[in-house]
N, C-alpha and C positions, 0 to 999 in steps of 0.2 A: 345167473346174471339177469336182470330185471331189464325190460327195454321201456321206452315211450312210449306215451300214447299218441297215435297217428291221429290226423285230423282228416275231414272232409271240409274243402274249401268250400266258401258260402259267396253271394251277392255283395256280401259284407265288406269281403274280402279284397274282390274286385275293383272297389273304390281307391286301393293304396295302388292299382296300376293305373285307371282311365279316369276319367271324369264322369259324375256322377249322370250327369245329361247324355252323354254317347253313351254310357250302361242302361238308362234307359230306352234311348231310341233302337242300341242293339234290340234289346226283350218285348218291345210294344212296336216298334211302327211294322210295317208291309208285314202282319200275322193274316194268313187266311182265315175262314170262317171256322172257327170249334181251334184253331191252331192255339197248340202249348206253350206255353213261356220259351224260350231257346235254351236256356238256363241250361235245364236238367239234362237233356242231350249233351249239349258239351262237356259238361260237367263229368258226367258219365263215357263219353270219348276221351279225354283228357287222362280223368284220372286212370282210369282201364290202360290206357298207353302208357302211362308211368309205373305201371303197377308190373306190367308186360315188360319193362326196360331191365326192371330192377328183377324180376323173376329168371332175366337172362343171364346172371352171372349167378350160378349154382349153390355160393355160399352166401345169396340173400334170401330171405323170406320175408314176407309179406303179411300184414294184418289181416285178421280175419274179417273190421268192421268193412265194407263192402262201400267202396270208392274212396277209401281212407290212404292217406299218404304220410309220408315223414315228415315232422313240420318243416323241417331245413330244406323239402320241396319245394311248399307252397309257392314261392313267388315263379317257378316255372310254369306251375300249374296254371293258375293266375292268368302271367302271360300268354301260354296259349286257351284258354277259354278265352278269354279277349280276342285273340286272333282268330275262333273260331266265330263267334258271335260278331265281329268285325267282317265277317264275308258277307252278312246278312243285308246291309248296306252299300251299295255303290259310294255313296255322297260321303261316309264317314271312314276315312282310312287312319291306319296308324304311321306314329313318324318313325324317322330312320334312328330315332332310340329303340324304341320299343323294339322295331326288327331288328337292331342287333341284342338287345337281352334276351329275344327271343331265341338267335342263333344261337348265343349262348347257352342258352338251357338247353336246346338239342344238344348242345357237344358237352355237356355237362348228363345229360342223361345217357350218351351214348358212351361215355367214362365209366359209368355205373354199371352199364351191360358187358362192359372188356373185364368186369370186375377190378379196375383202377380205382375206381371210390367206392369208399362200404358206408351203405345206409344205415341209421339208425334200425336196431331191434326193435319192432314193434311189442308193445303188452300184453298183445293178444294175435300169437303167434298161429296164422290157418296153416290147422294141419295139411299138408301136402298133400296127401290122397284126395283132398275133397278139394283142392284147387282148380279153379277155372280162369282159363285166358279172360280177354277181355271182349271177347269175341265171339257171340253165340252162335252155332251152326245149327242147320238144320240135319237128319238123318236122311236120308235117298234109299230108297229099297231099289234094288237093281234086278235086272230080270237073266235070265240064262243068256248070255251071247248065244246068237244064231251064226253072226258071221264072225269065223276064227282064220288065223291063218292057215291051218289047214284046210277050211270050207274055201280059202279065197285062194289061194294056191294055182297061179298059173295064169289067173287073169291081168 
């Protein structure tokens, strides 16, 4: 069986949910000194939690291309990079549409993780062994306990 090929939502994108001028003002106004586009963080939050939803009902798998989603995602996507990129402003909020397509897509995504709705096959199928959350940790080297319940016993 042959799947689709999954997409990475772009800037492009964005324009079929907000206005071209709040997609700028999200990515350029109140940037600190050396600060990055907002883009790419979200983008990368976003689709990682999509990826993470769909990972959670057993019989999905997930593309290998790395922040690639199904296209019949994309407008969830969308919606929350917009609502991620919308914190970034006081002055510019989104309206009571947008928050309910948004609510939508969480209870549209959280259908996907009960295994209620099956995503497209991706084309390029990541092997599972080499799967990674969305979510990097760091490693902790631990030291020997000193104090056990046996050493603390009594007090």
């Amino acid at each position: 069986m042959s799947g689709v090929a999954w997409i990475v939502p772009t800037v492009e994108d964005l324009k079929a949910y907000q206005v071209a001028a709040a997609l700028t003002a999200y990515r350029t106004a109140a940037l600190g000194s050396g600060q990055a586009d907002p883009f790419d963080e979200a983008l990368y939050s976003v689709t990682n939690r999509i990826r993470d939803e769909i990972r959670s009902c057993r019989s999905n798998v997930v593309s290998d291309t790395p922040m690639s989603i199904p296209p019949g995602l994309k407008w969830i996507a969308c919606l929350l990079i917009v609502q991620e990129l919308e914190g970034r402003l006081p002055g510019v909020r989104l309206t009571e549409a947008h928050k309910t397509r948004i609510e939508d897509g969480l209870l549209y995504l959280r259908r996907i993780a009960k295994c209620e709705v099956i995503v497209d096959l991706p084309d390029d199928v990541q092997d599972p062994s080499t799967a990674q959350s969305g979510t990097v940790g760091t490693l902790i080297s631990s030291r020997t306990r000193t104090a056990t319940r046996s050493t603390l016993a009594g007090l």
